[in-house]
Structures are given as C-alpha cells and as structure tokens.
N, C-alpha and C positions, 0 to 999 in steps of 0.2 A: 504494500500500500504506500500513496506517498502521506507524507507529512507537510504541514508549515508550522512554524513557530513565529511567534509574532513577538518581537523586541530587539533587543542589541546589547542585552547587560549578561553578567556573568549567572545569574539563573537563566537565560537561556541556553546560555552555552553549554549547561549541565543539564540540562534538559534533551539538547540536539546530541550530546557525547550517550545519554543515555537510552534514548532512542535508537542511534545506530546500532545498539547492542540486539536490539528485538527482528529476531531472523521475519518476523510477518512487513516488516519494513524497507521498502526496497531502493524510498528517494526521500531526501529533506530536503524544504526552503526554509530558510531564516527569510525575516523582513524588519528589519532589514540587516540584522544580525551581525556581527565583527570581526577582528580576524581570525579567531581561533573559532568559530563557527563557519568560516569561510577555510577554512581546510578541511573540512568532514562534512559538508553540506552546501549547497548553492545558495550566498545571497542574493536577494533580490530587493534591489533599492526601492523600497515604499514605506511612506512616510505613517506609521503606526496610528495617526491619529485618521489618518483619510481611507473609512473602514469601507468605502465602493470603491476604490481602485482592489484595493485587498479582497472585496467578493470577485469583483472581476478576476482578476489573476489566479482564484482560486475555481471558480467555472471554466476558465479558460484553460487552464493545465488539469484539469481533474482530478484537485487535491482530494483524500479522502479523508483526512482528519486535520484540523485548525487547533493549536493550543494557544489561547494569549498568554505572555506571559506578565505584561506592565500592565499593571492598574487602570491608568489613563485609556486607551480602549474597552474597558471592560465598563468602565464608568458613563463611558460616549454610549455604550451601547452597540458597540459591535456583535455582541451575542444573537442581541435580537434580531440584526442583519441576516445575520447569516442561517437562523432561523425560518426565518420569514421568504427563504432562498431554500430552505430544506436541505441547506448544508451543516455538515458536522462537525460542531466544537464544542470547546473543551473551556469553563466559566458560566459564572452566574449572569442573571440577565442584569439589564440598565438598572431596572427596579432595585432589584437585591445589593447590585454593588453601590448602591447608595451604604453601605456599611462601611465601607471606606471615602468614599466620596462627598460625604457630609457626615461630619463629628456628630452635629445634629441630629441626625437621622438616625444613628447608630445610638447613642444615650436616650432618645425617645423608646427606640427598642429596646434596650437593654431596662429601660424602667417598668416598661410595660412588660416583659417577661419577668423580672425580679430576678435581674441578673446583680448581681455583684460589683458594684465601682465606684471610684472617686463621687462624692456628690458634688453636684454642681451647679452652673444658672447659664441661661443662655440672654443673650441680649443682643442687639440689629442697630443698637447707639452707643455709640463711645461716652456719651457724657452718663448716662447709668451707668455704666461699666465700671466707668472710672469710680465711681460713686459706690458701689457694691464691692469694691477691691480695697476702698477708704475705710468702711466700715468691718470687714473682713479681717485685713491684715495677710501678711507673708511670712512666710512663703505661699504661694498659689501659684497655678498654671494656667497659662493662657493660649486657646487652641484657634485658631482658623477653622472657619466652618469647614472649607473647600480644601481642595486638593493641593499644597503647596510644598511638592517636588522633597516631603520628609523634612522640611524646613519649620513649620506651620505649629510647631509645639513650643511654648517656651516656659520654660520651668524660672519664675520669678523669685527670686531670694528677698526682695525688698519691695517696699510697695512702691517704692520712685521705677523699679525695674517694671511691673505690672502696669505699673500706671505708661510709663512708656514702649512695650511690647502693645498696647491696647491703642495708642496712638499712631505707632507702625505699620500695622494689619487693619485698623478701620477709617484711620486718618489720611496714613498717608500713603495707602492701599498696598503694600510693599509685595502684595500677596496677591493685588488682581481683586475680581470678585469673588477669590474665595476668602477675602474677607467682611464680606457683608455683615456676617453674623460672627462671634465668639461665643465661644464655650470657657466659663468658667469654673475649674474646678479644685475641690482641694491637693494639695500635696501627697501623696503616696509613700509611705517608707520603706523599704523591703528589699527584695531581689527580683530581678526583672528577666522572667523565662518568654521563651517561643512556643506556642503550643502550634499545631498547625494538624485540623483534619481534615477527609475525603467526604464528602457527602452526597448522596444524587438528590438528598431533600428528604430522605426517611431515613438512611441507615447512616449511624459517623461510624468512623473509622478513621481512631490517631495513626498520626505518622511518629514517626521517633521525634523524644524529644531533642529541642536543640536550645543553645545559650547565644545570642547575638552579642557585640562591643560596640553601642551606637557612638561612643565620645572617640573623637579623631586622635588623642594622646593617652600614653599610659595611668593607669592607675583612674580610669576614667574622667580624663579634666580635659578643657579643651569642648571647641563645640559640637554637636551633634553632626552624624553623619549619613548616610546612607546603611552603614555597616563596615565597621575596620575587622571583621574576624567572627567568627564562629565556631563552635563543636559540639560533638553528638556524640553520645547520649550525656543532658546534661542530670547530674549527682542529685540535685535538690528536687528534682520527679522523680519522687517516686510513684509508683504502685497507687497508692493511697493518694496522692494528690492530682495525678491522671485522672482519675475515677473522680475525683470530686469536681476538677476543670473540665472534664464532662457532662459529667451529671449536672452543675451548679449552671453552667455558662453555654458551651457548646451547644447541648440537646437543646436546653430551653429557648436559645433563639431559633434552630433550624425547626424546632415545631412549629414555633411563634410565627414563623414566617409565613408557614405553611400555609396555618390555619387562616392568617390575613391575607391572602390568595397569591403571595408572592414568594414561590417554593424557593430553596437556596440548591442551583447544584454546582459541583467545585471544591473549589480549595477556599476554607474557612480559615484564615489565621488572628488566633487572638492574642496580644500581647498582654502578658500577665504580670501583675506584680502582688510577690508572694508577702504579705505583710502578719501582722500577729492575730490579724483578725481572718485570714485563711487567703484565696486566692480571689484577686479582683481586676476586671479590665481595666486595661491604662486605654487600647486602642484597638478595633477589628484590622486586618487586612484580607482583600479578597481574593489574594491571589499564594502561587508559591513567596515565598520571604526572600530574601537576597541579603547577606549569602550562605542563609540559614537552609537555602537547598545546595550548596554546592558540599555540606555535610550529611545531609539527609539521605539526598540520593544515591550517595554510592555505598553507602548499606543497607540500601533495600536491593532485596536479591527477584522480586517478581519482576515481568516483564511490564515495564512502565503501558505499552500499549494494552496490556490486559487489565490494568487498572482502571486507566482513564475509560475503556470501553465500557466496564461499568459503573463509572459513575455516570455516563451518558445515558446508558441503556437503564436506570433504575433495577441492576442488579447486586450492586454492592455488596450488599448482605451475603453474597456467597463467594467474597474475596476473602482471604486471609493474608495477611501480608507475612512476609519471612523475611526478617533483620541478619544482616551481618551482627555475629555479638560483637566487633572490634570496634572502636571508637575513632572518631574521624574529625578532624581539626581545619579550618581554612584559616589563614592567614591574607588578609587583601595589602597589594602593593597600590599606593595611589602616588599621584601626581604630588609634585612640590606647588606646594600652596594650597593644595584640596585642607578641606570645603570651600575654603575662597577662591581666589583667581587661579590658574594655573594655565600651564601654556601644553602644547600638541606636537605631534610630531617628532618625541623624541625616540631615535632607535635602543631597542630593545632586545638584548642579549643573553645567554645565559640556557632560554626555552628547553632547546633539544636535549640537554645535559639532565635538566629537570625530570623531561617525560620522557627518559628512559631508565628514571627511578621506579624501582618496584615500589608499589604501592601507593604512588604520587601522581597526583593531576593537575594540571593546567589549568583551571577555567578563566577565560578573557573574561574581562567584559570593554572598558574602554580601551580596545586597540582597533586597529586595522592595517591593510597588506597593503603593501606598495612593491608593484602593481598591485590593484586588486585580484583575486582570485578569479581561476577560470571556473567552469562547471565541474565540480569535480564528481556527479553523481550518485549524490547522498553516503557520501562517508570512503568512495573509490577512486584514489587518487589517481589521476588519468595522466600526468605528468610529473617530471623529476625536478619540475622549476622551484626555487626557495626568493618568494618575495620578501623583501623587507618588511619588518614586524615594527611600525609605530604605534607610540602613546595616540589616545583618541579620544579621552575622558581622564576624569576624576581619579576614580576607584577603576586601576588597571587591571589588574590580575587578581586570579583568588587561588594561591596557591593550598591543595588540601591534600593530606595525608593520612591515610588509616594505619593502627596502629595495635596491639594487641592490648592496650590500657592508654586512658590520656595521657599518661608522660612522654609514651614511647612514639603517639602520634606528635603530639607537639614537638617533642626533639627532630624525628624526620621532616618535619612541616617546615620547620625554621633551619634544618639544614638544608633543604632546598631552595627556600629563601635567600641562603648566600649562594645561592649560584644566577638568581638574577642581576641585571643590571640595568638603569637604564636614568638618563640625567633625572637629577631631583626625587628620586625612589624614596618613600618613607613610609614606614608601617609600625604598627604598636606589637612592643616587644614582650605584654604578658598576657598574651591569646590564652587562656585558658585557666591562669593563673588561678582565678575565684574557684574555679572546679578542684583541682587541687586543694587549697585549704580545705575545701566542705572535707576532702576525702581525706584531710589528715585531723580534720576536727578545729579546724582554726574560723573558718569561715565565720563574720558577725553579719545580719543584715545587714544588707548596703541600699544607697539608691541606686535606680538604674540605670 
C-alpha cells in the first residue's frame, strides 16, 4: 500500500522510518517532510496547511492511507476533507481537535466531564484579566486560547510578569488571534509526564509511557521549547497511576465526547502533572508528541500499519500492543540561538558514523538535502549519490538510543551525540537525569 505522512518534524521522520519497517507497505510520501525523511521516502513539497492541494495529490497518486502528523492541519480540519473525499486517514476531526486548538475548549470539557486540573477563568478583555490576576496573586499561568506554535503558555512568577504576558497575547497580539481569549489558571507543583493513547472513540489503548524536557537548558531553566529530549518508559508511571490517568482523565473525555456527538479517533495526548493531590491536566495534545515518539516508537514491536488500521476501522479493542522491555532515550541537537533567532544552512556531519551504531537512530527533523533528494521509492534507494545534509530548523536532530536500563540508553544516546557536528550545535546534557534519581530514590517533586 502507499503511504503519506503529513509534516516535516522529527515525529514524522519516526513515523516514515517506522512504517518502512511494515512489509504491507510498498511507497511513502512525506509532505513535505526533510532530509532524513527524504532518504527512505519521496518528499513532496506541499505546504501542510493547504489541505486541497494535499487531497488532490492524494487522489491523484492513489494514496491509501494519510497520517497527519502537526496539529495545525488537524485543527484546519483536514480530517474532514478527506473524509468527505472517502479517503483514509489517520486523526481526529476539526470538531474534536478543538482539544488542542483552543485551551478553551479543552477546560470546558474537561469540566464538564470532571476531569482533573488547574482551576481556572477564562476572559476575551485584558482589563479583567489584568484585574483577576490583581486580586489572585502569583505565581499563575497564562495561556493563549489558540494555537501559538508551543509558545502560548506562560508560567508567571510575579504579578508584574502576569500582568505583562496578558498585555503580550491580548494587547499586543504577539500570538495572532489566538489571543483573543486567555485562560487563567492556577500554578501546578509536581512532575510533569506524557501520557499518550490510541483511541477509535470507544476502546483507549496507552502507549508507553514517556518523560518530555520542555526548558531549552539544563537542570530545567531557560525558556520553553518544542522538546530538548525524551525517554521511555518513564519510572514515576507506574501500574497504578496509568490506570488512574485512565480511568480519571482519558476515558472520561473520549466518552464525553462521544456522547456530545463528536467521537474522538486518534492519538489522544494528555500532559500531566503528577502533584500531591494525584494526577491533573496541564494541557490535551491531539496528535503523536514530539519527541516523545521518537522514544515510543521504536519499542513498540506491532506493525504501526496494523495499529492505525484499527483505530480507523473501530476495531481497537482487538489490538494488543507488544513493548520492547529496553528503554529508549532521544536526545535533540538544535540550532545556536533556538528558541530565539537562529540561522540555516549549516553542514552537518558526523550522520553515517551514528547510524551505523547498533541500537541508534537518527531522526531529522529540521534538516534538509542539498540537492534535494531524488525518488527514492519508499524506503529503496535507487542511487549511490550522498547530498549534502543542512541545518533547516530549530530542533535539528533527535538523536535516540535503546538500551537494556536508562543509564545504559543515555550513555549510548550521548555517545552518539559526540559524533555529531554541525556550527552552533547545542543540546541539554541531563536527558534523563530526573529518571534516575526517582530510580535511586532521590527524586523530590519538581515543576515541569
């Protein structure tokens, strides 16, 4: 069958490496996907938010299965497109992924089901805002309704801080319209885990757990990022806390949803934060996490295409997933100056040395090939040419390694790490670290 994958970050790339693996698979397109997607799979330069070029291309080549992978089409609603086309993909519709696409939307539900989370107030005017942040006090968090590219959160230490993150996003729109509205709410203390299930809209089914590093420097300081690092399985899920960020959070929104005529199918990701009062959303996402799948997936042992077929097909309930028991670590290289400005196009050396380590993976996400890649028909390289490998983004590489315990993954992960190079390279040196103390008993709640 062929494939498309829709994006250009390092969960696609782990996505398209993981799919090549499933013998019922014979062709991948990335769209518009990068370089390291562009060596195992044909890109096709289309612009992820223009979701009728992308049906076209996909009638036109007779794609037979669509995965999105970014948020931002899922939230356009390209589901429904494609849909309404009787084509087959893989996410929730327009409707449902209002779960990440409006903070709003997502805290209404989560009330109305009696889910578990910061409490909060929502308001459309900065002069109340400011006014309910006066009378509150800080620390408080202040969210962007809309979509603002993992920026749109901002954890306020002071009320001058609050009071001016509220003038940013409704004032001085830093955010677009997705600051019409704010979400006020309180502070969270805890630890902050990735849950992330399967759903076709009746049966969940977790995926392993995993630990994200949103802060760009070590020891968590420094501003929020996309993701500097992840590993799977994280120590503080256990058993008992799965079952309860199940039962408490997961189920009761994917019924909820149901029952108000707007089924959820997909990938459900909720971010947790484990506090002394048990486990409570910080935030939905509705897609795979990044780069909380480039730890995921390569210890899941089923064949990805047999998964996703039923959660399309509403047969889930007769999956069972089979975990690698090894633990699996990514470490992400990013640009000099990421989160802020940085520049492109610098070469990037080191790659081959890497991924001909046992047990080690490459996943791009901000690079691409110069030249760009030919066809290489879905995963078969049809030529001996080696384009040059440029910087293309922020968050360049996710380098990740499996290991038979987290020490022994994090030590391979980071000696693969020095065999990268590339100007400005810089990445956080204690991926994993918090897992470790839990496992030697030091661990104290932290924030996230």
């Amino acid at each position: 069958m062929k494939v498309l994958v829709i994006g250009s970050g390092g969960r696609e790339h782990t996505l398209v490496w993981k799919l090549a693996q499933s013998p019922r698979v014979s062709k991948i397109y990335t769209a518009p996907g990068n370089g390291g997607t562009g060596r195992i799979a044909c890109n096709v330069n289309i612009n992820v938010e223009d979701g009728q070029a992308i049906v076209n291309f996909v009638e036109r080549e007779k794609i037979d299965l669509t995965i999105v992978g970014p948020e931002l089409p899922l939230v356009n609603g390209i589901v429904d497109e494609f849909e309404a086309k009787g084509l087959k993909v893989f996410g929730p519709s327009k409707y449902a992924a209002q779960l990440e696409g409006s903070k709003v939307f997502a805290k209404e539900v989560m009330d109305r089901c009696k889910v578990p989370t910061a409490r909060f107030k929502i308001f459309d005017k900065a002069l109340n805002a400011r006014r309910y942040v006066q009378l509150t006090g800080a620390p408080i968090v202040i969210k962007a309704d809309g979509l603002a590219q993992g920026k749109g959160v901002i954890v306020a230490k002071t009320v001058k801080e609050a009071q001016d993150a509220i003038d940013s996003i409704m004032e001085k729109r830093i955010f677009g319209n997705a600051g019409n509205r704010v979400v006020i709410e309180e502070c969270l203390d805890g630890e902050e885990v990735s849950i992330m299930a399967l759903t076709d809209g009746e049966t969940v089914v977790p995926l392993a757990s995993s630990q994200d590093h949103k802060r760009v420097y070590d020891n968590d300081e420094g501003p929020n990022t996309g993701g500097m690092g992840a590993y799977s399985p994280a120590p503080v899920v256990d058993e008992k806390l799965m079952n309860e960020v199940l039962n408490r959070i997961i189920m009761p929104v994917i019924k909820g949803m149901k029952e108000e005529g707007m089924p959820y199918k997909g990938v459900l990701y909720a971010g947790i934060m484990i506090t002394e009062q048990g486990p409570q959303v910080l935030e939905f996402n509705v897609r795979f996490g990044d780069p909380e799948t480039q730890v995921v997936l390569p210890r899941l042992k089923n064949d990805v295409i047999d998964v996703i077929d039923a959660v399309i097909d509403g047969r889930l309930d007769r999956v069972k997933l089979d975990w690698d028991t090894r633990a699996s670590v990514c470490i992400v290289l990013a640009s000099g100056g990421y989160p802020g400005t940085y520049e492109k196009g610098k070469e990037i050396s080191g790659i081959d040395e890497v991924e001909e380590t046992e047990d080690v993976m490459v996943f791009h996400a901000g690079t691409k090939l110069d030249p760009p890649q030919a066809d290489r028909g879905g995963g078969k390289m049809q030529d001996e040419s080696h384009p040059s490998l440029l910087t293309d983004g922020g968050r360049v590489l996710g380098i990740t390694a499996l290991g038979k315990d987290l020490r022994s993954a994090i030590d391979r992960a980071y000696k693969a790490v020095g065999k990268v190079r590339f100007e400005g390279m810089h990445f956080r040196k204690d991926i994993g670290r918090k897992a470790l103390e839990r496992e030697r008993g030091e661990c104290r709640l932290c924030a996230g």
